[in-house]
C-alpha positions in Angstrom: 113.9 136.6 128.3 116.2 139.1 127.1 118.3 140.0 124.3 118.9 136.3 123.4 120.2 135.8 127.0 117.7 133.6 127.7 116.3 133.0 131.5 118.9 133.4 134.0 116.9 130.6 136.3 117.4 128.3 133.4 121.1 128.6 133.1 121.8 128.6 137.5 119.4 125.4 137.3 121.4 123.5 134.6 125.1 124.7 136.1 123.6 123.6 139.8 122.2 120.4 138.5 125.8 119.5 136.2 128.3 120.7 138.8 125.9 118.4 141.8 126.3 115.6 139.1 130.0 116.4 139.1 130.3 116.2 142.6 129.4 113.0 142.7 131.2 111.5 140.0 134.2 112.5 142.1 133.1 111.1 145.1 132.2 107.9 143.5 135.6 108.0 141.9 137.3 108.4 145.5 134.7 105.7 147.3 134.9 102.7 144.6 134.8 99.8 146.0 138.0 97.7 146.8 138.1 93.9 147.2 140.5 92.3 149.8 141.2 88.3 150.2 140.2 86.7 153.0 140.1 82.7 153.8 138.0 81.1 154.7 138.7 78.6 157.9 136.8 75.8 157.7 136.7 75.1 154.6 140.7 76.6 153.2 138.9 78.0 150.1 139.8 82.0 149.8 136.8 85.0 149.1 136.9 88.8 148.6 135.7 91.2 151.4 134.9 94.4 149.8 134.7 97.7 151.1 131.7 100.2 151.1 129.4 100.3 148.0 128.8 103.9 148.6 130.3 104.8 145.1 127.7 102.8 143.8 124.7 105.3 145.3 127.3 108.2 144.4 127.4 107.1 140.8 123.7 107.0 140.5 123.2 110.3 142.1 125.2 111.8 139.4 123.5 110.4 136.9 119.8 111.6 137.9 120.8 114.7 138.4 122.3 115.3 135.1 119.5 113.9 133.7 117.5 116.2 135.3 119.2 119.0 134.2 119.0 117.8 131.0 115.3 117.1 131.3 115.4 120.5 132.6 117.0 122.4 129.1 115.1 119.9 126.6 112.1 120.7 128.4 112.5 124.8 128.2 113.3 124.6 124.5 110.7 121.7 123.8 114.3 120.0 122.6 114.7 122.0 119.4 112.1 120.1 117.2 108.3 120.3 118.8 108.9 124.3 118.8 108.4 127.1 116.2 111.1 127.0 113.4 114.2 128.9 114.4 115.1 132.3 112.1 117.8 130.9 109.3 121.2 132.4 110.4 124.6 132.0 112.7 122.5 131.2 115.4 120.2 128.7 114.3 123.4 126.9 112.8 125.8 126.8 116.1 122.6 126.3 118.2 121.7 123.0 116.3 125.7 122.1 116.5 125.6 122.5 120.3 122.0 121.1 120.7 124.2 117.5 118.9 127.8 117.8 120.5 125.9 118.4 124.0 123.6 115.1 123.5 126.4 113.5 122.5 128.8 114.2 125.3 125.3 113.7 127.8 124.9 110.1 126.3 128.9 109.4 127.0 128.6 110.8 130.4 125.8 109.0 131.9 127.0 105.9 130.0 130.2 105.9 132.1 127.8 107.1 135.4 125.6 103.7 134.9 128.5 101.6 133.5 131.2 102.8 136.7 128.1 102.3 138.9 126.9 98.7 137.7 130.2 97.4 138.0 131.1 98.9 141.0 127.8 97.1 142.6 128.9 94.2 140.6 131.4 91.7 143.6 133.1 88.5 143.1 132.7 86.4 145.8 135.3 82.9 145.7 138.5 82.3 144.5 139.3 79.3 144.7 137.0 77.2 142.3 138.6 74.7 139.7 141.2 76.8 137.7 140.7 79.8 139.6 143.4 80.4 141.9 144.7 83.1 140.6 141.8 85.0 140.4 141.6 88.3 141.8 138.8 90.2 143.9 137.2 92.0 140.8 136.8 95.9 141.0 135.9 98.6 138.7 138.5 100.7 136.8 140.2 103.7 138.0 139.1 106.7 135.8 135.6 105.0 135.0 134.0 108.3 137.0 136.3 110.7 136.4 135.8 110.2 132.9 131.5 110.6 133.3 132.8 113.8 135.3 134.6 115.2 132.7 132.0 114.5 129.8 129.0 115.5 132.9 131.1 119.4 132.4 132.0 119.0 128.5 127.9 118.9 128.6 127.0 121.3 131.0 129.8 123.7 128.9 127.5 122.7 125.7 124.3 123.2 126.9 125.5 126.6 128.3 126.3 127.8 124.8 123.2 125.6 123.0 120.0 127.9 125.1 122.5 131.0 124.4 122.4 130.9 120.6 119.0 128.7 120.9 117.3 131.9 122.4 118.7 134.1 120.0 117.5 132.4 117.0 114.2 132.7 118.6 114.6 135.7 120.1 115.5 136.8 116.1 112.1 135.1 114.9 109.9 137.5 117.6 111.4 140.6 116.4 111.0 139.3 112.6 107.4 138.7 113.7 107.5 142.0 115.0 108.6 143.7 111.9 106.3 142.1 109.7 103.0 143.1 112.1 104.1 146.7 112.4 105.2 147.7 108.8 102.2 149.4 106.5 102.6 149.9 103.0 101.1 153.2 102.6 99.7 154.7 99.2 99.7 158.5 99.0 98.3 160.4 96.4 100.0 163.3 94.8 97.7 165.7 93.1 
């Protein structure tokens, strides 16, 4: 590490690992499931026929793989608590506001990953049960994924600017180490 850059394999490994989680929030987005009615023959009662559950695998995708980015960053800065305390300053303060803001927005994101997922998996099969006629052939929500792809690059943006000013504030308490090991109070005598 450098000059409070921190490790440029960290940073390409967390913007790989966002934007493939972003990829396939989109493409679960595209490929959601859609539910068509269809009757039944023999017995005049009417079911939903859905469509590929792809989206379903797409959603989960995104979700492990911003998790493992995030895995990735928590591990690297043993997640801002099990590590050495960070030097007092601007850093330390907008590295602990990023280190919150980009759990937060990580929690919302995979939150609408599992939620568009488990209700995208999630088919109604009949209609036509007492009462139910007008029932229709349940399917998730548009904007369910788009919305977990928006907060999966709202968190990769935060943890971006979290290990920046995170390895500052440590980069800070090395050279403050530093300092303190190389600097001698000499006494000198005058006669």
């Amino acid at each position: 590490m450098g000059e409070g850059k921190g490790s440029t394999l960290v940073h390409l490994l967390v913007i790989v690992l966002s934007l493939v989680a972003f990829g396939f929030a989109i493409a679960a987005e595209r490929r959601r499931s859609v539910g068509h009615v269809v009757e039944d023959d023999r017995s005049n009662r009417t079911y939903c026929v859905y469509n590929s559950d792809v989206a379903t695998g797409y959603g989960v995708g995104g979700f492990l793989f911003l998790l493992t980015g995030e895995s990735l960053l928590m591990g690297v800065t043993k997640c801002m608590c099990f590590g050495g305390p960070l030097v007092p300053g601007g850093d330390r303060a907008w590295s602990i506001i990023y280190f919150v803001s980009s759990w937060v927005t990580f929690l919302v994101a995979e939150a609408c990953l599992v939620a568009g997922a488990t209700k995208n998996a999630y088919h109604t099969k009949y209609r036509g049960m007492i009462y139910a006629d007008n029932m229709s052939c349940e399917t998730l929500r548009k904007g369910v994924f788009i919305a977990g792809a928006v907060f999966v690059v709202a968190t990769m943006i935060l943890n971006m600017y979290y290990y920046v000013h995170f390895t500052k504030a440590t980069n800070a308490q090395a050279a403050q180490k530093a300092k303190r090991m190389s600097s001698t109070v000499g006494m000198t005598g005058y006669a």
